[in-house]
N, C-alpha and C positions, 0 to 999 in steps of 0.2 A: 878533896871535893868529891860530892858524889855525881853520876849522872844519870839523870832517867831523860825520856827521849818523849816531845809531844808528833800528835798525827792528827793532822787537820781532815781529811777526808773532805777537803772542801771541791765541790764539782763547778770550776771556774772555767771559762776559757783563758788561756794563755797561747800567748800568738798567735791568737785566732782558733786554737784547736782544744775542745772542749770534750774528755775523755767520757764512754759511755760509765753507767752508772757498777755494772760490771769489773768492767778497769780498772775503774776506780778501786774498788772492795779488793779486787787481786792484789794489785800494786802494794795496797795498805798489807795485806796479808804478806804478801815477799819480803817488804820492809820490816814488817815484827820481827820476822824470823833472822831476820838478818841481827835487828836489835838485842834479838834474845842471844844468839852467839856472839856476842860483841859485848857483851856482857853489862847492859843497861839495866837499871834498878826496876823503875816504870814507867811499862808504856800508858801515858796518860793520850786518853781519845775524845778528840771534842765531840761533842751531844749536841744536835740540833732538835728542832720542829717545824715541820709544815712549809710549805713550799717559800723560798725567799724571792724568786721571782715570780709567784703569784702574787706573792702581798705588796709587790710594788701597782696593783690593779685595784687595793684597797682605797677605803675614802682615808687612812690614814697611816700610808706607806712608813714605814721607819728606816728604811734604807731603797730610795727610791732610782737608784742609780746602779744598784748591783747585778752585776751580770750570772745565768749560774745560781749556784744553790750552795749556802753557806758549808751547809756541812750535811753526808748521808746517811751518817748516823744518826738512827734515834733511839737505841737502846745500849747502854754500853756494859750490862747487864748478859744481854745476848752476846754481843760479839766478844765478851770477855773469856765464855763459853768457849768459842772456838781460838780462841788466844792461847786457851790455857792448854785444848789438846794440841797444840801445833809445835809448841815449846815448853821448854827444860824450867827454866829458873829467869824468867823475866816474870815481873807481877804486873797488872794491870789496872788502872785507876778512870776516873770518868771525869772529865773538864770543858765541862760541869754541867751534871744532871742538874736541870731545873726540877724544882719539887713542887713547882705551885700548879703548872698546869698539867695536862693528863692526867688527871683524876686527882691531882695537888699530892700533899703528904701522905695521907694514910694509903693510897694505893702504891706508890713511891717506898712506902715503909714494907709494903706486904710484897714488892719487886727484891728487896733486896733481901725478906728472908727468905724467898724462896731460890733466891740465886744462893746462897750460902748453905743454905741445907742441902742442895743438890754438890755444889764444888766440895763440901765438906766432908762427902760420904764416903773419901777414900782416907781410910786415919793416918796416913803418911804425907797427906795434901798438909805443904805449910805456907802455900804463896795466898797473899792478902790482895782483896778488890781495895781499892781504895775509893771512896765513896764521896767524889769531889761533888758539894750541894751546892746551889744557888738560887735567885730568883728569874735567873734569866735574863738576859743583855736585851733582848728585843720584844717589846710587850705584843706585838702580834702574833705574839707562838700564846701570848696569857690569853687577851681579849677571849679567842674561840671558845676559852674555858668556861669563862665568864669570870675571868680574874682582871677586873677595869675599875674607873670611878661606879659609884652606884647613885650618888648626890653630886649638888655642887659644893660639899665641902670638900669630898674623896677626889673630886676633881681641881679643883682650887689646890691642896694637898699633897695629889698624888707621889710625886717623886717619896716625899715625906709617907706616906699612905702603903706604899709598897715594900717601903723598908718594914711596917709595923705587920703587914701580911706575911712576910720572910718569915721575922720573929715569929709569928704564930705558927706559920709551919714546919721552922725546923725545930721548934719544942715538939710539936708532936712527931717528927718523923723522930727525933733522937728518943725520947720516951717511950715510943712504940716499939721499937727495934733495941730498947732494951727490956721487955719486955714485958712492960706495966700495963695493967688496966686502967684505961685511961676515958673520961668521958672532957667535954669541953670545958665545963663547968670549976675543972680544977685548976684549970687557970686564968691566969690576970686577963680584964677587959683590955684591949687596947685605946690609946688617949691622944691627943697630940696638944703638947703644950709648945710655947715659943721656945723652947732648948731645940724641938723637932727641927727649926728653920734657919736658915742660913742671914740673914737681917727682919728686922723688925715691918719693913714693908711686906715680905712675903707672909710673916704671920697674919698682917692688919689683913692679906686678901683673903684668909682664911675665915677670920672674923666675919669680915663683910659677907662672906658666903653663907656664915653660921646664923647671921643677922644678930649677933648680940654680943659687945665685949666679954669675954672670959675667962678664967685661968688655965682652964682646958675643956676640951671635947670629948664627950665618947664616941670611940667607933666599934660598930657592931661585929662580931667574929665573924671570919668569912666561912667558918669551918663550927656547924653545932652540932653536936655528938652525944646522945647518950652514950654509958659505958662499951669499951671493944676492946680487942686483944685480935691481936694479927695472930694469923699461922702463917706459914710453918711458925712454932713457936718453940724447938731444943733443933736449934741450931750452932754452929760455933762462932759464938761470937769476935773471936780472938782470928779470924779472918777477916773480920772488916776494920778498915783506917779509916775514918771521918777526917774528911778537909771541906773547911765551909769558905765559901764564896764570895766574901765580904769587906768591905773596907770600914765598917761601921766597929771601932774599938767596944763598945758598951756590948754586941754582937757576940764579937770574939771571944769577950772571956762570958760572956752569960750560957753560951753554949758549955762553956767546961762545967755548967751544974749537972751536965747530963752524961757527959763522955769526954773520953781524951780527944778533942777535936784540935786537928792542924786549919793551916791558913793556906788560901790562894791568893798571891800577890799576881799584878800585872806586869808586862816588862817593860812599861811605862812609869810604875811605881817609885817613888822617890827613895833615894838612900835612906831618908832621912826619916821616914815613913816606916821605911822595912826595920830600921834598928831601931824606933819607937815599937814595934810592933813586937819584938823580941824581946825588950825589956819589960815589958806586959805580961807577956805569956810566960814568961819565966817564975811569976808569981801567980799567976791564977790556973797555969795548962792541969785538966783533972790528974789526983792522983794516980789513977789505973795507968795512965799511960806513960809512967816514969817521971824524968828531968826532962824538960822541954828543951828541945836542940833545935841550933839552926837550921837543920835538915829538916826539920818539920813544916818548915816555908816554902817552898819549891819556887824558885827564880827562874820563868818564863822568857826565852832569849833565843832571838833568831839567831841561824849560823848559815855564815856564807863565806864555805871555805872553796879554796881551792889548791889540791896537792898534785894536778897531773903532771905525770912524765913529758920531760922532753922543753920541759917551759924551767924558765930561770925563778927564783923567786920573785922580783919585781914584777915579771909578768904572770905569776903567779894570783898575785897583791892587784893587781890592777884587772887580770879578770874576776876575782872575786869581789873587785868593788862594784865593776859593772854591771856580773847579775843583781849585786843588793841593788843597787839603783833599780833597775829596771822590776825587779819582785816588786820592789818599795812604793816606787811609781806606780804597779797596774792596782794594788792595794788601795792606797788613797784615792786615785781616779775610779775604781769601783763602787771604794765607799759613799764618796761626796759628789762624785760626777764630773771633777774636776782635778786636776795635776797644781797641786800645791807644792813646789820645790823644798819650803821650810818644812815639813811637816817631813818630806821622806827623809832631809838630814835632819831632824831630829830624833824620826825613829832608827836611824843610822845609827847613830849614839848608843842606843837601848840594845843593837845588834852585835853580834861578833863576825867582823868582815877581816877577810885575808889568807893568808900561807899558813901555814898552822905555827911559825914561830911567832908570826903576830899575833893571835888567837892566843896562845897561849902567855903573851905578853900580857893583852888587851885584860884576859879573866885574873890574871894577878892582881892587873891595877884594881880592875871594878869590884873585886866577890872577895866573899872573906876565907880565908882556908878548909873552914868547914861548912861553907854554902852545898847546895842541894840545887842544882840546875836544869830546869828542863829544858831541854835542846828542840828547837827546831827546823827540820832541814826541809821538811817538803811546802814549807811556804811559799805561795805560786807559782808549784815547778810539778809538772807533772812527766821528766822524764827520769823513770823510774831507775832506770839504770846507774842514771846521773844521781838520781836522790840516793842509793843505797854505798857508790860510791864515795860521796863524800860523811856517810855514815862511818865506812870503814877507815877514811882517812882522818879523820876528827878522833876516833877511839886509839886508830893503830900510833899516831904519832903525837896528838895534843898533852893527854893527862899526864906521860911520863914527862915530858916538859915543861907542865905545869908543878907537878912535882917540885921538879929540878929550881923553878925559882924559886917555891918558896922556901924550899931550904939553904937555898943561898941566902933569900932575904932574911931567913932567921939563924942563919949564921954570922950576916953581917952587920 
């Protein structure tokens, strides 16, 4: 297996104590470094926008219950910067630049060549950004943009509407950043027909908004462009990984018409989903980028280990189920307002909780031998000490035990 490691930077209170914004950045900073000698593939950094406890003041709140601010990053471009002086051989990826809002794609396209032509100007530099894109999980980071309904059909729509605004954007961030002249004109209108809907009701309210049965809609580009060309434009391209942000299959592989582009899965995502999604991508992943490997998916997973001294294993086992509880708990009751017990054993499930022999049981049963895992540890735990330790206890004693089963199991 491989491991790359994610960093929430999220500024939450936990146990009532809510780090300054400072702290926070340091903390993150200690733990790369820790990352990068522990020998992690990538550190992947979630990307926010705009104040999350402002926007619960909004007329239309999207997380109205959230304490704290999702996350402090808003460039992972910049802080990749300082990633890269700080450490050897860890790479750094972004989860997940939205691309629609702050100036949408093409300003998005001209951020990341000018991060590459600057990282690229030492000819011995070979660590890659990884360029995790999306449209963004929370539309009030889009709204401010002016990326909303515009009618009551875009309204009636939207969920459907915003997948088709994606698509328009990541063709032009992919196209621009490989370096084409590119005007709007040279591509498809966007349309929405009933394939767009999940039943036949939610297309009829589409209709009724449209005021007329049809077999589909035009929708206007959000993005009209005579001809452009981003600069910097001789940069090294063979520094950037594209991973697109999407659960939309038609997405997935229409983006390979542009680039070798990977996948971001959730760690909610189903088995069954993830190895649809691989035997997909096995026949469409663009040529440039090789054979398509499971490693090209990165599987999203809390870890909630515990290896201190002086504790038996069972008590080992039993306080690392107690912080999952308790992370798991302040999560949902942040999110909804509310302590929903199913919901944290569910995401229990999705987590790796215990001693590291259970850990390393638990990733045999669920991952496949050549999974790609991004690790979790600072979720809602803001003691630093604590978080970097069970960094080091998860690298120093899980994988060679992970190892170990499964070559027992394919010896047996």
């Amino acid at each position: 297996m491989k491991y790359d490691i994610f960093f929430s930077i999220s500024q939450t209170p936990v146990d009532g104590h809510t780090p300054s914004e400072a702290v926070m950045f340091q903390n993150f900073f200690d733990q790369v470094k820790v990352a990068d000698e522990l020998g992690f593939g990538v550190a992947w950094i979630a990307e926010s926008h705009l104040s999350s406890q402002v926007q619960k003041e909004t007329s239309k709140p999207v997380i109205p219950h959230w304490q704290g601010e999702v996350g402090l990053n808003v460039d992972a471009a910049q802080l990749a910067h300082k990633v890269f002086a700080q450490t050897k051989q860890i790479e750094v990826g972004s989860a997940i630049m939205n691309i629609l809002c702050n100036g949408g794609p093409i300003a998005a396209a001209e951020k990341i060549a000018c991060f590459t032509a600057l990282h690229g100007l030492d000819p011995e530099e070979k660590r890659k950004l990884h360029v995790g894109f999306a449209a963004g999980r929370f539309d009030f980071m889009n709204r401010a943009y002016g990326v909303d309904a515009r009618n009551p059909v875009e309204e009636a729509a939207w969920r459907s509407v915003k997948g088709k605004v994606f698509r328009e954007a990541a063709e032009i961030f992919l196209r621009l950043l490989n370096g084409e002249v590119l005007s709007s004109d040279q591509m498809d209108a966007p349309t929405l027909t009933r394939q767009d809907f999940r039943s036949d009701e939610d297309w009829q309210k589409v209709l009724d908004a449209h005021g007329e049965n049809t077999e589909s809609i035009d929708l206007a580009r959000r993005w009209e462009f005579e001809k452009l060309k981003i600069i910097p434009q001789d940069f090294r391209r063979e520094l950037i990984q594209f991973v697109v942000g999407s659960h939309d299959p038609a997405l997935q592989e229409k983006v390979q018409d542009w680039a070798p582009v990977q996948v971001f899965n959730l760690s909610i995502t189903s088995a069954e989903i993830i190895e649809k999604t691989h035997e997909r991508l096995v026949k469409v992943y663009h040529q440039d980028g090789g054979a398509w490997d499971r490693g090209h998916m990165p599987r999203t997973v809390f870890v909630f280990i515990n290896e201190q001294e002086g504790l038996t294993a069972e008590q080992k086992s039993e306080k690392a189920k107690e912080e999952a509880r308790a992370a798991l708990g302040a999560y949902w009751t942040a999110l909804e307002g509310t302590l929903d017990p199913s919901k944290v054993e569910k995401a229990s499930h999705n987590a790796l909780i215990g001693n590291a022999d259970e850990i390393a049981l638990q990733m045999v049963e669920r991952f496949h031998p050549d999974d790609r895992l991004m690790l979790w540890f600072d979720f809602f735990n803001h003691d630093n000490e604590r978080v970097m330790a069970n960094m080091r206890d998860f690298m120093n004693h899980v994988p060679a035990k992970v190892e170990a089963l499964i070559q027992e199991r394919q010896a047996g």
